[in-house]
N, C-alpha and C positions, 0 to 999 in steps of 0.2 A: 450654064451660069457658074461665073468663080464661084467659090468657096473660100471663105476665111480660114487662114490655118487654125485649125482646133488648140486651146491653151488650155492645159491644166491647172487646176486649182486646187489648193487645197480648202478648208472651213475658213468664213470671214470669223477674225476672235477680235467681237468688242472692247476695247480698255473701258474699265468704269470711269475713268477720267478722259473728256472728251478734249483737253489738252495737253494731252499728254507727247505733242511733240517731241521735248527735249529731249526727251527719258528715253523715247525710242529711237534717237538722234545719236544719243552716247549708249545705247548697248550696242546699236549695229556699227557705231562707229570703233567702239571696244575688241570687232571681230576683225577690223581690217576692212570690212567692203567697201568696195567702192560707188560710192552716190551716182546714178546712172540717170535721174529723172527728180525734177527738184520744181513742182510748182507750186507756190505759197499760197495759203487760203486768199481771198480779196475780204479787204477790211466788209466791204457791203453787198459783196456779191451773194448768190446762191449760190458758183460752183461748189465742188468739195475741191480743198487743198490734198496734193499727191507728192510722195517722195518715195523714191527705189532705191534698194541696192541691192547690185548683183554678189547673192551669197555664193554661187558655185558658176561654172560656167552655163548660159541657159537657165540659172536658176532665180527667181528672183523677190525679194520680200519688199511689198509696198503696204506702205502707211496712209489710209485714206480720212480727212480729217472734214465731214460734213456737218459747215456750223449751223446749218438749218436744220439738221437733225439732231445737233446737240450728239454727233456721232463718231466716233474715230474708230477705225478698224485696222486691224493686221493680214493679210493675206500671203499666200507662197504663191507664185503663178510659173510657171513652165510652159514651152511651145514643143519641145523634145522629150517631155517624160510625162509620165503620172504618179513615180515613185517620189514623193512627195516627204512621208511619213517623216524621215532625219529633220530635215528641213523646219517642218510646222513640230516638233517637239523644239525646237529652239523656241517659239512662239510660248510657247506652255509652261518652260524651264527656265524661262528669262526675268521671274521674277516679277514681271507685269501684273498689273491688279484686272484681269480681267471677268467679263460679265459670265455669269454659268446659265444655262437654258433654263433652270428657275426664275434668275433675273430676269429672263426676256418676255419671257410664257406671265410671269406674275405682275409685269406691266402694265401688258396688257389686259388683265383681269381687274386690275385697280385702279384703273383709269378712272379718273371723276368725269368728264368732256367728251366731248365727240374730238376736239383738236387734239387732247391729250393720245386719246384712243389708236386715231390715225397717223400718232410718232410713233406709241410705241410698238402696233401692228408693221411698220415697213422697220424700223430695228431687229424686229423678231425675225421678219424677212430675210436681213441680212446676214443676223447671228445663226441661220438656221443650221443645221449640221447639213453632210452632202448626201445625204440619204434619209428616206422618207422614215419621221418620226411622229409617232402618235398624237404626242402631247401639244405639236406643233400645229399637225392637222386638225386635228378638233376645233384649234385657236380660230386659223383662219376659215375653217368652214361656218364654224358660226359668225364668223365676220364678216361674210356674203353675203349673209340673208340680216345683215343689222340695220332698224330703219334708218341711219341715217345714210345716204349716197355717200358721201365725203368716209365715211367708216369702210363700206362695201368695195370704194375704189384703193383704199389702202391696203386694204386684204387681197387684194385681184396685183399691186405690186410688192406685195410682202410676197406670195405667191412667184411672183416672177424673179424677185430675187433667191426665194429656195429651187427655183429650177426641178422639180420633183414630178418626171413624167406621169405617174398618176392623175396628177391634177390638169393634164390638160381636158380630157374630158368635161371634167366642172368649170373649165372655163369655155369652153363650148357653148355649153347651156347657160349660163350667165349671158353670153352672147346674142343668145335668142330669147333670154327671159324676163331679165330685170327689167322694174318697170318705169325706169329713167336713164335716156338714151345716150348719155355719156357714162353711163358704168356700161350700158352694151357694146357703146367704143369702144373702150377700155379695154373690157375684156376679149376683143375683134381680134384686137391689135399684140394682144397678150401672146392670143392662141397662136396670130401667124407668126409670134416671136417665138415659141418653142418650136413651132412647124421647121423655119427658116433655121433654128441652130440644132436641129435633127436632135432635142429632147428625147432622152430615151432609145435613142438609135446608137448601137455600140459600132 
């Protein structure tokens, strides 16, 4: 079976401002790069809106603007490196108002709703750092065993967005144990998602 080429990444960095298009339109556009990938949110859609620009050769920083999540994020991605670091210190030194993992973790603790719950648990997901953090796991582990399903399946893709080979295990076991059969989808389809992008396999 092919294999996708492996991309590097660096940490998704939330902007606290989930429109924050412009701002990050005129810093990268302040550096010279050049716009390589330009898709605008749809007034009524659920995509997320994407825009790139290649900062180095191979290197590249995309703006992802999810108005269903009330979400925009920054990422570095790579197919040639993993040296990342220069790159995502522009993200951090550019002056952006971005979310801190207090932000995200206190969210979802403050949540009033079960809807509220399951935004801010797949955000948390997103902002998660690229290695396994305490403060993060605890979030989502007790997010599994939350009565409501709609909560439990947010946690199983906040999960999938931290990509943190630990946790394939517990989703394993969600697999064979929750007692509502679309969070054992869920989490079916989870685990053959880390199985298939070789989680955990250097």
């Amino acid at each position: 079976m092919a294999r996708h080429p492996v991309t590097h990444r660096s940490r998704r960095y939330l902007l606290r401002d989930p429109d924050g298009d412009e701002m990050v339109a005129r810093l990268a556009g302040s550096q010279g790069w050049e716009k390589v990938v330009d898709i605008p949110v749809k007034r009524f859609g659920s995509e997320p809106g994407r825009a790139s620009w290649e900062m180095a050769q191979d290197i590249f920083l995309t703006h992802v603007r999810d108005r269903k999540l009330h979400t925009s994020y920054l990422v570095v991605t790579s197919r040639v490196t993993g040296e990342l670091d220069p790159y995502e210190a522009w993200i951090t030194a550019g002056g952006l108002s971005l979310c801190t993992d207090g932000d995200l973790i206190r969210a979802v603790a403050e949540s009033d709703d079960a809807k509220e719950k399951c935004r801010a648990l797949v955000r948390a997901g997103i902002g998660a750092p690229l290695h396994p953090d305490n403060r993060y796991s605890r979030v989502f582990i007790e997010s599994v065993s939350d009565a409501s399903s709609d909560v439990r399946k947010s946690a199983i893709t906040a999960i999938g967005y931290a990509e943190w080979p630990p946790f394939q295990e517990l989703l394993h076991a969600i697999a064979q144990q929750d007692p509502d059969g679309s969070v054992r989808s869920l989490a079916k389809r989870m685990y053959a998602a880390f199985d298939e992008a070789e989680v955990g396999n250097e």
